[in-house]
N, C-alpha and C positions, 0 to 999 in steps of 0.2 A: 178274290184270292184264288177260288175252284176254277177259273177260268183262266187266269195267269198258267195254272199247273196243268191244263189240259191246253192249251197253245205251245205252253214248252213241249210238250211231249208230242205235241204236233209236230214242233220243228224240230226236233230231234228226229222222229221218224221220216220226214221229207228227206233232211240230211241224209240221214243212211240211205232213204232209198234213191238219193242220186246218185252216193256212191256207188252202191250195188250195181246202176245203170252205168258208171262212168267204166268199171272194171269190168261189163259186160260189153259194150258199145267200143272201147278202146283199142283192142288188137281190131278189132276188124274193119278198122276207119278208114276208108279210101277212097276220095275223091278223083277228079278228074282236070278240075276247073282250076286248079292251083299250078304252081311252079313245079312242087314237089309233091306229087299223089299220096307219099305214104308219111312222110316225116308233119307236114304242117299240121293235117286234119287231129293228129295224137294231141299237139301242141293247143290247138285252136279248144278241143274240149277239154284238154287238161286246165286252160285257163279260165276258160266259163264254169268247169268245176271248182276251181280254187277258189274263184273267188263268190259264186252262191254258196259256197262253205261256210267262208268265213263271214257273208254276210247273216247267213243264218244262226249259226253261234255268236256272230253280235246280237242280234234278235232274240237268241233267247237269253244272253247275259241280261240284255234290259229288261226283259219280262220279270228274271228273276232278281235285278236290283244286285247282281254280282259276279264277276268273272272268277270262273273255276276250272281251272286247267291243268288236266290230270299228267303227271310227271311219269316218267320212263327211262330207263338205263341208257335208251339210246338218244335222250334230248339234246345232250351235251356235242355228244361226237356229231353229232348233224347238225347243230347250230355252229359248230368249229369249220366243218368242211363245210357249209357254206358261206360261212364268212371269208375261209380263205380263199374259196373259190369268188368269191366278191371283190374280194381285194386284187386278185390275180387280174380278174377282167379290168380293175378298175387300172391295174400298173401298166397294161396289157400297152404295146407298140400301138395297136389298133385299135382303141381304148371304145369307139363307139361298138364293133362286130362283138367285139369281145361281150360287152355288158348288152346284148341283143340275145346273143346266144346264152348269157347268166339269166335270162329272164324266164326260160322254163325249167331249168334245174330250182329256180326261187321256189316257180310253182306247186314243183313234184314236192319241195320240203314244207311249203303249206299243203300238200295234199298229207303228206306225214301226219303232222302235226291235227287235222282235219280228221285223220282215221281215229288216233289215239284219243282222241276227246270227242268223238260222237259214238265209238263204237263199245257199249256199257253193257248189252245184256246179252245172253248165249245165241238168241237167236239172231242179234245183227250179225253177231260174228258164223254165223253159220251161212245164211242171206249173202254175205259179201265172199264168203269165202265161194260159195254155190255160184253166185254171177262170178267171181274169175275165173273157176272150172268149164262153166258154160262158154266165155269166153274165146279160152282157150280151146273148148271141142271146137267152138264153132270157127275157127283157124285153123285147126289140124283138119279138118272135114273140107274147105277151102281150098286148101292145098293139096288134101288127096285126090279129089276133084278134078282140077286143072292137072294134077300128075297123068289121070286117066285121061285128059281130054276133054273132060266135059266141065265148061266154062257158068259159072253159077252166078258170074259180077259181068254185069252189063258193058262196063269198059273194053275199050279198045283194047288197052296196053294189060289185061286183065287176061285176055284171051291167048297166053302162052304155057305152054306147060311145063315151067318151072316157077310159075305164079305164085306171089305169098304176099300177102297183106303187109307185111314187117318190111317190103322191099328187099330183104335177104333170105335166102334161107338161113345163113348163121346166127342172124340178130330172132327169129325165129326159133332156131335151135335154144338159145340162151332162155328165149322167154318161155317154151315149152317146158325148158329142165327147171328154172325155178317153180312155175306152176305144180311140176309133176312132185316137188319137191313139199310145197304146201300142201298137194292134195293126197301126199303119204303120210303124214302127220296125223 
């Protein structure tokens, strides 16, 4: 039984500290080798995140003989909009793109769901909040970077000076002002 309870809290800390890596490793994912340099590589860890989540919270359901899933104001309205965003792809003219493209908004709502049921004591939440600030300096630092000229990512297509990990600067601006917004709080 002492070792059920030191396994779970094993994987409970894995869990956190991949997400901690996933919201450190996220903004700054960019590849070279794909179609899309900036949009795939988010999607590609978002998914291998989602789903060592939820295998790992299977894993420790079974350790502990019970699935316990902590509830939130916002379970509802996210289970809503993504159902209807489910439904939408699924009515969709283009019914395969469409449900290709619902397949990572699936994932960001089990990443939701993945933060709210692993993240329990002050310091996860301090830990995850720290790797998304880290994150994000290390994107604004990227960007200032290549602003100046001086190219810090080995890429070809990396080597211009209005270069941003986000592929935009506005999808950048968006993700800056929320971080800036968590790290006021």
């Amino acid at each position: 039984m002492q070792d059920r309870v030191k396994l779970s809290a094993r994987l409970e800390n894995i869990s956190v500290f991949i997400l901690g890596l996933f919201l450190l490793v996220f903004p700054i994912a960019v590849v070279s080798f794909t179609t899309d340099a900036y949009v795939i590589p988010k999607q590609a860890i978002l998914t291998v995140v989602a789903i060592a989540g939820v295998v790992l919270i299977g894993a420790k359901s079974l350790l502990n003989q019970s699935v316990r899933i902590r509830r939130t104001p916002f379970d509802l309205p996210i289970a809503l909009f993504g159902l209807a965003a489910f439904l939408s792809a699924l009515f969709a003219v283009n019914r395969y793109d469409s449900l290709i493209s619902f397949v990572p908004l699936l994932f960001a709502i089990l990443l939701f769901f993945l933060i709210t049921n692993s993240v329990k004591r002050h310091q996860d939440y301090l830990f995850l909040t720290g790797s998304l600030i880290v994150g994000s300096i290390a994107v604004s630092v990227i960007t200032l970077l290549s602003y100046l000229k001086i190219y810090p990512l080995p890429f070809e297509f990396a080597k211009n000076q209005t270069f941003t990990p986000f592929g935009s600067l506005f999808d950048q601006a968006i993700y800056l002002f929320l971080v800036l917004s968590v790290a006021l709080y």
